[in-house]
C-alpha positions as a Python dict, from the first residue, in 0.01 Angstrom:
ca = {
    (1, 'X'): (0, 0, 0),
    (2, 'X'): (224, 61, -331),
    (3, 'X'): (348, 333, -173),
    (4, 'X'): (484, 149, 132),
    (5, 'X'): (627, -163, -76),
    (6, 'X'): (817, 132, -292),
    (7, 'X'): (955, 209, -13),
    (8, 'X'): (1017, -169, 100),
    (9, 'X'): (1219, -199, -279),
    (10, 'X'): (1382, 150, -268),
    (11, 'X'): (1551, 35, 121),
    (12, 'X'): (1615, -298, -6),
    (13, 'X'): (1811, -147, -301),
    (14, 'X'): (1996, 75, -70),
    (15, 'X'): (2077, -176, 124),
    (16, 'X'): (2198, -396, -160),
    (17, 'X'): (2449, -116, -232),
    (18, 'X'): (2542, -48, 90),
    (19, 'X'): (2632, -428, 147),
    (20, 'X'): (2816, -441, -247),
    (21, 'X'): (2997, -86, -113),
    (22, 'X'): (3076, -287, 199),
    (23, 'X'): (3215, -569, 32),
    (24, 'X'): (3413, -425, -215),
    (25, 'X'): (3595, -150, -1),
    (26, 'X'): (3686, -473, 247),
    (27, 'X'): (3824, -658, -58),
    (28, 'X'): (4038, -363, -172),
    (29, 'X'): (4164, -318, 226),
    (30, 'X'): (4194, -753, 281),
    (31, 'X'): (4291, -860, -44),
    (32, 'X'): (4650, -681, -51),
    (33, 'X'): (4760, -802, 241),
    (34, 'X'): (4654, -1131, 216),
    (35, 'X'): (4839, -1146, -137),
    (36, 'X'): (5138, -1036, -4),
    (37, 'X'): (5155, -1243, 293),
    (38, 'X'): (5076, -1565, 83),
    (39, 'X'): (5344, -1442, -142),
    (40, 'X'): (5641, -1404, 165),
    (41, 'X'): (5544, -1784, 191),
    (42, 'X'): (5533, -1918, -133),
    (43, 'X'): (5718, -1662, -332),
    (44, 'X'): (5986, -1429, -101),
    (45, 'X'): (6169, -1331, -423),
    (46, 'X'): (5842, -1202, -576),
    (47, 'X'): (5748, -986, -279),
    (48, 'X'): (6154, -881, -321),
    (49, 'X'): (6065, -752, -626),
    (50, 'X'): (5838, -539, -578),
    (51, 'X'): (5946, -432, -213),
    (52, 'X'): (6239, -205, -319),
    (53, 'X'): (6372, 36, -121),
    (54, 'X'): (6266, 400, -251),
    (55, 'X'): (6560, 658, -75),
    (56, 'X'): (6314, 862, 58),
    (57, 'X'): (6576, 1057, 278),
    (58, 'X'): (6358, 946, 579),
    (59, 'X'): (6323, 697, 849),
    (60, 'X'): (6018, 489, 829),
    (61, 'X'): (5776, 566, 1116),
    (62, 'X'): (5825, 310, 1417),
    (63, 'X'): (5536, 110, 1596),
    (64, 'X'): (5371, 336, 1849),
    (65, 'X'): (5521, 203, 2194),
    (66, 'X'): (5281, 368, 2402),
    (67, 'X'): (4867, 436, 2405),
    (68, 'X'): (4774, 795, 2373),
    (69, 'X'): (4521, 1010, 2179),
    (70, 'X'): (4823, 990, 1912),
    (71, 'X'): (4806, 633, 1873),
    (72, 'X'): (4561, 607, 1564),
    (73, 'X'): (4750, 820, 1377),
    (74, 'X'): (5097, 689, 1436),
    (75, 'X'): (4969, 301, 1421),
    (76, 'X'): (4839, 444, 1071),
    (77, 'X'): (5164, 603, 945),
    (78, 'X'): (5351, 229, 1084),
    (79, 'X'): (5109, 52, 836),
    (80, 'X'): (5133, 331, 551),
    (81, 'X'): (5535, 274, 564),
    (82, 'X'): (5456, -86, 527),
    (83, 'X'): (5164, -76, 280),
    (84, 'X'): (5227, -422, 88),
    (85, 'X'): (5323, -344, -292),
    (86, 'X'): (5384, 21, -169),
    (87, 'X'): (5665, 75, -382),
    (88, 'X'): (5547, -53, -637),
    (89, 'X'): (5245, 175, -651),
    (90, 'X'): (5439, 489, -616),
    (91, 'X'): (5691, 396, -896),
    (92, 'X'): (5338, 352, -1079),
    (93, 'X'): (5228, 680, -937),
    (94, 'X'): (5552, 807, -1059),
    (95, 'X'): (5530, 646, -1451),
    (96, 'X'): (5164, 802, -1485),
    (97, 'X'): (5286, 1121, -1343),
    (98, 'X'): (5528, 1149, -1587),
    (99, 'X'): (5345, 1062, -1867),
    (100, 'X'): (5090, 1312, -1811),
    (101, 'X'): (5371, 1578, -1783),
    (102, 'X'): (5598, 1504, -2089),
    (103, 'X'): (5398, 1669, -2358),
    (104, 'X'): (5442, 1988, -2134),
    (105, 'X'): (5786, 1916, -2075),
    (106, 'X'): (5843, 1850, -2490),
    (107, 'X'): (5617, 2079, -2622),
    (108, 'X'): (5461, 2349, -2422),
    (109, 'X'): (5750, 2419, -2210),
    (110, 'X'): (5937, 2543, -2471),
    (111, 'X'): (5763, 2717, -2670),
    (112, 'X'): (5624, 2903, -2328),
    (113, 'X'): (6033, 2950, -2241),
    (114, 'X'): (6083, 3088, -2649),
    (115, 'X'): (5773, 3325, -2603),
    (116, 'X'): (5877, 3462, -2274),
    (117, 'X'): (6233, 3422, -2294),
    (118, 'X'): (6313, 3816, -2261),
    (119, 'X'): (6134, 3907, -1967),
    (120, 'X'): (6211, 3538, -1767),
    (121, 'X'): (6548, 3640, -1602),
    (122, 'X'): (6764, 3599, -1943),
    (123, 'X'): (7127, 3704, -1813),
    (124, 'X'): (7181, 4062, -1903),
    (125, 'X'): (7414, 4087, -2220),
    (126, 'X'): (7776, 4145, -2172),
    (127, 'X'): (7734, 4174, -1782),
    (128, 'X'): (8072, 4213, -1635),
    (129, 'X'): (8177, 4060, -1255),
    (130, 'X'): (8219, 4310, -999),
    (131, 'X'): (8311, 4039, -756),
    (132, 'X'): (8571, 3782, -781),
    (133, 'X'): (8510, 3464, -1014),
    (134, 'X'): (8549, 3084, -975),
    (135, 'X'): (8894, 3103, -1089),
    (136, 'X'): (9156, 3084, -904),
    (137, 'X'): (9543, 3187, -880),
    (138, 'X'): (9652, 2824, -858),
    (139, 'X'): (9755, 2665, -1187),
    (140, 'X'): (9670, 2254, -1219),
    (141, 'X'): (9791, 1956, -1407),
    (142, 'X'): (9477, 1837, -1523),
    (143, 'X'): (9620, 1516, -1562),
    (144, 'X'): (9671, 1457, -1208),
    (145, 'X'): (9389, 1714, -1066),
    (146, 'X'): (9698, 1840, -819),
    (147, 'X'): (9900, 2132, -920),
    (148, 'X'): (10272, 2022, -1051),
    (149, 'X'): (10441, 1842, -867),
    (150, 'X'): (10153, 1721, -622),
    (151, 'X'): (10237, 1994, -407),
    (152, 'X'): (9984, 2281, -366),
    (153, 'X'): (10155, 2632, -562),
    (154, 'X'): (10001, 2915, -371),
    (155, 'X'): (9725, 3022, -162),
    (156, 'X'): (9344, 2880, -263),
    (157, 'X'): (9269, 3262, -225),
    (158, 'X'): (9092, 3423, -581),
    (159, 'X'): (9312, 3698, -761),
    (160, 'X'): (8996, 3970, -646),
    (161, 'X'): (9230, 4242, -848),
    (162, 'X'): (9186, 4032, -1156),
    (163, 'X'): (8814, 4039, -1200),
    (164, 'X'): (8784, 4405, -1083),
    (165, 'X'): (8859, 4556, -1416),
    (166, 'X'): (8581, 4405, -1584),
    (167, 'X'): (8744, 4125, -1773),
    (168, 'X'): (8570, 3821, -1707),
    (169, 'X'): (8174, 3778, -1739),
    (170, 'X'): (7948, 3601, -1533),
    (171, 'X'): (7634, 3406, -1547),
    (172, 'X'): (7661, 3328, -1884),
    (173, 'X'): (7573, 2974, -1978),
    (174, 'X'): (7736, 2713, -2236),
    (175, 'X'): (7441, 2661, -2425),
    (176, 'X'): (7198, 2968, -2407),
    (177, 'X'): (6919, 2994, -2179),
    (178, 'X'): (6803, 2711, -1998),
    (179, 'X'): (6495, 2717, -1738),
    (180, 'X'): (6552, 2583, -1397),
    (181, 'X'): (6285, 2278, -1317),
    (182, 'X'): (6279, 2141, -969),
    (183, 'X'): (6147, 1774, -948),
    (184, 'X'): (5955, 1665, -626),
    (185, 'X'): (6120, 1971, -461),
    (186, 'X'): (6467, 1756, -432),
    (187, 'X'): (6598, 1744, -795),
    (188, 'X'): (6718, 2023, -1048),
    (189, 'X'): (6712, 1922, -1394),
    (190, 'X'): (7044, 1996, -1552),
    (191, 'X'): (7204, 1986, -1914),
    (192, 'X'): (7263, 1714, -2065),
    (193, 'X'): (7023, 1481, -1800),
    (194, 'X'): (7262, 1614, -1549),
    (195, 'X'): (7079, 1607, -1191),
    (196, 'X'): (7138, 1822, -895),
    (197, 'X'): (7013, 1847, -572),
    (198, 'X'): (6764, 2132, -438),
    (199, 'X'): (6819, 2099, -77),
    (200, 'X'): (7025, 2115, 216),
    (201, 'X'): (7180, 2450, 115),
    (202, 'X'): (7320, 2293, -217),
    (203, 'X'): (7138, 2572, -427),
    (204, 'X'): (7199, 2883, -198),
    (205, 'X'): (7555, 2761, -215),
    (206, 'X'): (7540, 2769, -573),
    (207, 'X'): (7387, 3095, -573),
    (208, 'X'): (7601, 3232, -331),
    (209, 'X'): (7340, 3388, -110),
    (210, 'X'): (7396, 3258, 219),
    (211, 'X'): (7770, 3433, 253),
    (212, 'X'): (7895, 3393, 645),
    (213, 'X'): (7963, 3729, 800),
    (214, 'X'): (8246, 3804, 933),
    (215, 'X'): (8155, 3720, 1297),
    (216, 'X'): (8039, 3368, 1133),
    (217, 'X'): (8361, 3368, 971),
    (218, 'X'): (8518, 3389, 1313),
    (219, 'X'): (8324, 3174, 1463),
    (220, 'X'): (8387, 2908, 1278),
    (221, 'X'): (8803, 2988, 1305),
    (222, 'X'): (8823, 3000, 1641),
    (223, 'X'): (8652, 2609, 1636),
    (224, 'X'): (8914, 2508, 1466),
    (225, 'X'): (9223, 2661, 1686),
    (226, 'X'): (9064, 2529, 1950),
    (227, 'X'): (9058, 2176, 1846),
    (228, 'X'): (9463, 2195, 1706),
    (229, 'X'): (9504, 2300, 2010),
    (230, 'X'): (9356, 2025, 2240),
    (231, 'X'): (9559, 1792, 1904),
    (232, 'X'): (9888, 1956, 1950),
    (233, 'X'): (9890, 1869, 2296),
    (234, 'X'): (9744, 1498, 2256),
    (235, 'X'): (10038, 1475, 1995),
    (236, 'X'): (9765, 1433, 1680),
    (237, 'X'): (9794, 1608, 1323),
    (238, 'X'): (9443, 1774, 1242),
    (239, 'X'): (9329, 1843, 907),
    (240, 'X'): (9004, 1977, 764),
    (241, 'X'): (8886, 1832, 456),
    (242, 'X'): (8632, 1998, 291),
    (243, 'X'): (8479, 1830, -43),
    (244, 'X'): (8256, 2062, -301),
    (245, 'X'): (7899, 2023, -406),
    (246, 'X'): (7891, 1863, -746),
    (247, 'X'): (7712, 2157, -837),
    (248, 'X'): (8001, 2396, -843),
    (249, 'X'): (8243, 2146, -986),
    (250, 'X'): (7984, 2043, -1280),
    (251, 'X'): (7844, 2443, -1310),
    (252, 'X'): (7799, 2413, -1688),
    (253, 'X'): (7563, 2200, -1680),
    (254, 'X'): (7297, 2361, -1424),
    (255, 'X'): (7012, 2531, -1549),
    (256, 'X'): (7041, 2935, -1564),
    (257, 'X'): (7040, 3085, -1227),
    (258, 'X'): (7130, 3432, -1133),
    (259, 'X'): (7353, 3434, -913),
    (260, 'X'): (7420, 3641, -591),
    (261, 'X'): (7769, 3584, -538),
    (262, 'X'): (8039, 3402, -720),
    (263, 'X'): (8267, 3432, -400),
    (264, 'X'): (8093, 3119, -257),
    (265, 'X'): (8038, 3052, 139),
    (266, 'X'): (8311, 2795, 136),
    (267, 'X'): (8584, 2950, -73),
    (268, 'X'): (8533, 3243, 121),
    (269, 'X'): (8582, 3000, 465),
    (270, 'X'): (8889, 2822, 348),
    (271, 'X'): (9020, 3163, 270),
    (272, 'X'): (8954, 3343, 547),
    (273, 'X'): (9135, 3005, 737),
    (274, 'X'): (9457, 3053, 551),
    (275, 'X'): (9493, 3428, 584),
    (276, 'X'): (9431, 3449, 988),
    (277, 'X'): (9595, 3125, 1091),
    (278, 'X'): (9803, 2807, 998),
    (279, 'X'): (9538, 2552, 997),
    (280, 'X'): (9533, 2256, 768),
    (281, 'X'): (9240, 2276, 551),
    (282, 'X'): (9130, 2245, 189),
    (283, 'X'): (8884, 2290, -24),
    (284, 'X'): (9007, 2077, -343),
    (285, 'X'): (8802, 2262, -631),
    (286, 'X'): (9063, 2352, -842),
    (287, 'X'): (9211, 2011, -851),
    (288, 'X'): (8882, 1848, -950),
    (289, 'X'): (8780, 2130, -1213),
    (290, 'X'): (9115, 2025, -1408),
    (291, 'X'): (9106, 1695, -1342),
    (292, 'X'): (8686, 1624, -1457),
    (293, 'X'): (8871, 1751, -1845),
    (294, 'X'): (9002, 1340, -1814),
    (295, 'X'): (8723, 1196, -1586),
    (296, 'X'): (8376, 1214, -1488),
    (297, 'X'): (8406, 1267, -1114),
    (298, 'X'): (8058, 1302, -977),
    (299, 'X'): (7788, 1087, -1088),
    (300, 'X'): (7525, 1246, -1325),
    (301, 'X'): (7209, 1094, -1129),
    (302, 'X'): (7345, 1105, -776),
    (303, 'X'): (7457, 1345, -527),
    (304, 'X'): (7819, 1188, -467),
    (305, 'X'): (8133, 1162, -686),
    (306, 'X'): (8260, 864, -800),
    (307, 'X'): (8542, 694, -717),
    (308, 'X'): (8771, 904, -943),
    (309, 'X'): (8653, 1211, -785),
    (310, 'X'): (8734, 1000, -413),
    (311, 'X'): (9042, 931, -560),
    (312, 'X'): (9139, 1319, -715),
    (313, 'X'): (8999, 1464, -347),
    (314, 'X'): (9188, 1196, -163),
    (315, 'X'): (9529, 1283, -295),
    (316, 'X'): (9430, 1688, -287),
    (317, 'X'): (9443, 1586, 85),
    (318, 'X'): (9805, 1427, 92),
    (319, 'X'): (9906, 1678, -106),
    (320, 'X'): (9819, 1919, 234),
    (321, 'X'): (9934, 1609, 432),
    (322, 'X'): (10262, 1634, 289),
    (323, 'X'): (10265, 1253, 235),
    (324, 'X'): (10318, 1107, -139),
    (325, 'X'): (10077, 1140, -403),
    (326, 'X'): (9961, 931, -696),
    (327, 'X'): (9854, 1062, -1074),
    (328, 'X'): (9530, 879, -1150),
    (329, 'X'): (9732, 831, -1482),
    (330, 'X'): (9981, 619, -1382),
    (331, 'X'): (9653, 401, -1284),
    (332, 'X'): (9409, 164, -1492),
    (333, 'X'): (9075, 274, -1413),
    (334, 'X'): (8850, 104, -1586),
    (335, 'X'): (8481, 272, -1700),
    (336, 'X'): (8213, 104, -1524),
    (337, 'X'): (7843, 149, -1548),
    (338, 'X'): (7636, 298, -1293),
    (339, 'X'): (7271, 223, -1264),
    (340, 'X'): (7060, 550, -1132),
    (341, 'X'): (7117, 697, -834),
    (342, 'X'): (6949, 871, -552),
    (343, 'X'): (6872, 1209, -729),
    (344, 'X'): (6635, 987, -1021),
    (345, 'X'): (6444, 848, -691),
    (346, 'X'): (6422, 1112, -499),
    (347, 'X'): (6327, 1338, -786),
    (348, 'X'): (6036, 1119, -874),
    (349, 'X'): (6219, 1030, -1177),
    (350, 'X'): (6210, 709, -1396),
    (351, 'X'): (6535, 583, -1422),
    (352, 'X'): (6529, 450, -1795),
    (353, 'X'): (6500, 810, -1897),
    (354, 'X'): (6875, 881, -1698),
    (355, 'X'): (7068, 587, -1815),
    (356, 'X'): (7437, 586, -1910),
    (357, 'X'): (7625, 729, -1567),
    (358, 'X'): (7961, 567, -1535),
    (359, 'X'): (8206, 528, -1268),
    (360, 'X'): (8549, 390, -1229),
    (361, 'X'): (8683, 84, -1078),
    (362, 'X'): (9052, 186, -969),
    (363, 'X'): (9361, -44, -945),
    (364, 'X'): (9530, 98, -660),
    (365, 'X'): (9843, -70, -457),
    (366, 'X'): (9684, -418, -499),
    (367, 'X'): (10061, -549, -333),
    (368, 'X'): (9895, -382, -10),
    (369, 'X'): (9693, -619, 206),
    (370, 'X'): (9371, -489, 370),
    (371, 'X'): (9139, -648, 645),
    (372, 'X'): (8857, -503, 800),
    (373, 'X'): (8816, -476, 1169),
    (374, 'X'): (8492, -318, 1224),
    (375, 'X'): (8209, -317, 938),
    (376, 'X'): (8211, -550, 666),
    (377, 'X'): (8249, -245, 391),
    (378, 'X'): (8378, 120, 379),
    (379, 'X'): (7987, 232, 342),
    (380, 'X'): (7943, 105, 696),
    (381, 'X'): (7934, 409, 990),
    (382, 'X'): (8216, 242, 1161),
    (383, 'X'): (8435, 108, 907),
    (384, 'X'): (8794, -1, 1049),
    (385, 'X'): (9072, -156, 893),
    (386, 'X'): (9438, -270, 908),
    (387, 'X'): (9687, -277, 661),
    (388, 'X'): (9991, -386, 540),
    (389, 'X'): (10076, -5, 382),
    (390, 'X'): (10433, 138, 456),
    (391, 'X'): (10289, 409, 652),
    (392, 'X'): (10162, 262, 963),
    (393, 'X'): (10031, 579, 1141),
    (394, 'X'): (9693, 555, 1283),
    (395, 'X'): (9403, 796, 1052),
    (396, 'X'): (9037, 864, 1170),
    (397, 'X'): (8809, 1040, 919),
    (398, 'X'): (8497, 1145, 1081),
    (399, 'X'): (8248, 1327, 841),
    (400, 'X'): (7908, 1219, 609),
    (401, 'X'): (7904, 992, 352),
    (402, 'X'): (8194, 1144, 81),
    (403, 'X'): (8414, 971, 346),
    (404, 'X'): (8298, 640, 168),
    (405, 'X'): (8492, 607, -108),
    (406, 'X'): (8749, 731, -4),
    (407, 'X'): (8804, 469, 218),
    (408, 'X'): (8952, 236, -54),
    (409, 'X'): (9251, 439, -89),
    (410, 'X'): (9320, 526, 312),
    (411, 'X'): (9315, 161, 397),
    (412, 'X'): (9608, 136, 152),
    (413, 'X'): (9856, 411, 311),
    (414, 'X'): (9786, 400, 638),
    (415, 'X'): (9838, 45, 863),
    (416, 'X'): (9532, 203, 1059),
    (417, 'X'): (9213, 336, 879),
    (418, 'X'): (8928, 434, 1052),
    (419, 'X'): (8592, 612, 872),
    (420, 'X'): (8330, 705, 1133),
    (421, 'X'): (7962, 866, 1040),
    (422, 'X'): (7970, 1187, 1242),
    (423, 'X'): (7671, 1023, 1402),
    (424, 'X'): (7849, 723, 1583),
    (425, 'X'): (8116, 938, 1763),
    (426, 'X'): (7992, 824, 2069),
    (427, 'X'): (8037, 475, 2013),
    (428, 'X'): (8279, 337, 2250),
    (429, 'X'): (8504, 161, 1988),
    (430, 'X'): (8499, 507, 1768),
    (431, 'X'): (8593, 687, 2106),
    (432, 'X'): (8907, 488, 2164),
    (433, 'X'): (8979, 542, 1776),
    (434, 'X'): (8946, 905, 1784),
    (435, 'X'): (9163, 855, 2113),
    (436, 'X'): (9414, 697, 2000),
    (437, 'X'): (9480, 821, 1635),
    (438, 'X'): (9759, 1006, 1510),
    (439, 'X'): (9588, 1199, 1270),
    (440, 'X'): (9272, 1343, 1254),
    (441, 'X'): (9062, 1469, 948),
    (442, 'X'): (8754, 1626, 939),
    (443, 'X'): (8575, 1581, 610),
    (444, 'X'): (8269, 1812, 598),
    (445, 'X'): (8081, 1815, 280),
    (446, 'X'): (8040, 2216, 151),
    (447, 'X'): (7660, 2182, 175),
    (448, 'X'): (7737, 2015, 535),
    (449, 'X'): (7950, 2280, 701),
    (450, 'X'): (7659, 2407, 888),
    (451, 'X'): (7751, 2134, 1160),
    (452, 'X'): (8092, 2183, 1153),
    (453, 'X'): (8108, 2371, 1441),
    (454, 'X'): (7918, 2126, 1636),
    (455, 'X'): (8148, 1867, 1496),
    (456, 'X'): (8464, 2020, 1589),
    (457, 'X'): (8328, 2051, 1939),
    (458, 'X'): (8225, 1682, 1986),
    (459, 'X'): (8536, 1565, 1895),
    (460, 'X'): (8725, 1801, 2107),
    (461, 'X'): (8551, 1707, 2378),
    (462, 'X'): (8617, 1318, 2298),
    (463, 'X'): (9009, 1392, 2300),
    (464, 'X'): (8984, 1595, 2652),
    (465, 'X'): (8802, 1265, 2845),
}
């Protein structure tokens, strides 16, 4: 009899914790949601707050649309992408993550670096270039970022004789050795809190270990003659516009990598462009190297450059345009603050430990009257405007997002601006655009040029409709 009402407490006590476990884990699931919905009614700035938007470099995962054994799992993922206080948990996620990692970072890192530092690929002392370097024939005005006169002086081509003798050393950085750390698998710490990004070929570029061959090379060339030649016959000017990754304009400041190459995949494309044909195309390195001695062009926490690097790049490109350029120092451009950008969140990174990035707001031909036409900013993927510039030829730019800022200065030279997302070509009011424009550029970001041959195409066959 004691035996069976032992038995009778010992199930009654499991059951007691089975109902608490029950209760608890349905509180946990309930509770956040109802929280958050009683805050969209009561307090929508609150839920604001903590609902920010956490550049994940993804598309959040849509409702399932149809029943199917996939349905639990992609109802699941909707809800995960709409967890409430979601990003609020993984900036806390973040914070404690952190935390737990800085006395590595400040302590044992270091000393592990110090202890090792000979055997951990230190650059080899006194290690001369046997292949050409990042400098270049053409001598700038670094006041301007152009070369004198606005007009380009030569060829973008490296002086390969120069660097054969053994004159110039490579892979030797500013400040001694300094280990490479990849955040989240997106973010390189630099110098200085300088960020760069991991992906989407920016670091082979850098490296210089994805070189095109020279059937690549050709490829890619005869892409191009065949779209100036379906633009010479629609009466259109074509140029190529090809802006750097930050990471070879800001090299100092990246951690110590050996590198493969220091003839880079692009330089070696733009190169190979100029000595087999007379396209229109740049590649406007130089002109930012001497201009970032006067002005931070790229942002420190964020993949793009500022808008004094849109503004050095944009006149690099009517310098090839053979229209009139402006010196940024005939210009106020005032110093602005920049909060942290996209490289801090997709790094996993707390922004208070990456403050002080700056960019510029530029005063440029404010007597020039702009309205838009299509989008309500430049960051939109159609953006369209008129103007009242002297120039009143018809542009399209159709590229990624360096286009952006650049648009500020287009809409004021040309009575016809158009920037189009490479991804809205087909739109029929970007159609008509590309249509009807007198000049063409393609702007293809170095660590984008992958799809340039793709692009080319889909805009040649646009113009041939």
């Amino acid at each position: 009899m004691q035996e069976i009402k032992k038995k009778e407490g010992e199930w009654k006590g499991n059951r007691g914790f089975a109902i608490f476990s029950i209760v608890v884990f349905m509180t946990v699931l309930v509770l956040p949601t109802a929280v958050w919905l009683v805050m969209g009614m009561i307090w929508p700035k609150g839920r604001e707050g903590v609902n920010f938007q956490m550049d994940e470099n993804r598309n959040m995962a849509p409702f399932p649309e149809t029943f199917g054994p996939a349905y639990g799992e992609e109802l699941e993922a909707y809800y995960n992408d709409r967890l409430p206080f979601r990003s609020a948990m993984i900036l806390a996620q973040r914070n404690l993550t952190l935390w737990m990692e800085k006395p590595y970072d400040d302590l044992i890192g270091p000393c592990l670096v110090k202890l090792f530092y000979d055997d951990f690929g230190r650059p080899e002392s006194g290690k001369k270039a046997d292949t050409p370097n990042e400098e270049s024939s053409i001598r700038t005005d670094p006041s301007s970022g152009l070369s004198k006169g606005g007009q380009t002086t030569g060829s973008n081509e490296y002086d390969e004789d120069k660097y054969r003798d053994g004159s110039e050393e490579v892979n030797e950085p500013l400040e001694g050795y300094f280990p490479p750390k990849v955040h989240n698998k997106s973010t390189i710490e630099g110098r200085e809190k300088w960020l760069f990004f991991a992906l989407e070929n920016s670091l082979e570029d850098y490296l210089g270990n994805n070189i095109l061959s020279e059937e690549e090379l050709k490829t890619y060339l005869d892409g191009m003659e065949e779209l100036e030649r379906i633009c010479q016959e629609k009466g259109k000017k074509l140029y190529f516009f090809l802006p750097p990754n930050k990471e070879q304009v800001y090299a100092e400041f990246m951690p110590t990598y050996k590198t493969a190459d220091t003839y880079k995949r692009v330089q070696r494309l733009v190169d190979y462009v100029h000595a087999n044909s007379d396209i229109k195309i740049i590649y406007p390195i130089e002109e930012l190297k001497a201009a970032k001695e006067k002005w931070q062009l790229y942002f420190k926490t964020d993949t793009h450059w500022n808008d004094a690097g849109a503004f050095i790049g944009t006149q690099a490109l009517y310098a090839l345009m053979e229209v009139p350029v402006t010196d940024l120092s005939e210009l106020t451009a005032e110093e602005r603050a920049f909060e942290s950008g996209d490289l801090v969140r997709v790094g996993n990174l707390n922004g208070k430990d990456y403050e002080g990035d700056i960019s510029y707001m530029i005063y440029y031909k404010l007597y020039v009257d702009v309205t838009f036409e299509e989008g309500e900013h430049f960051s939109s993927d159609i953006c369209s405007t008129v103007s009242t510039a002297e120039n009143q030829s018809s542009i399209v730019v159709v590229g990624d997002s360096f286009r952006i800022s650049m648009g500020q200065f287009l809409s004021k030279d040309f009575g016809r601006c158009m920037l189009l997302n490479s991804f809205n070509m087909e739109e029929a009011v970007a159609v008509e655009a590309i249509q009807n424009a007198d000049i063409i550029v393609i702007e293809s970001l170095e660590r984008m040029n992958v799809n340039l041959p793709g692009l080319m195409t889909s805009v040649g066959n646009i113009l041939e409709r």
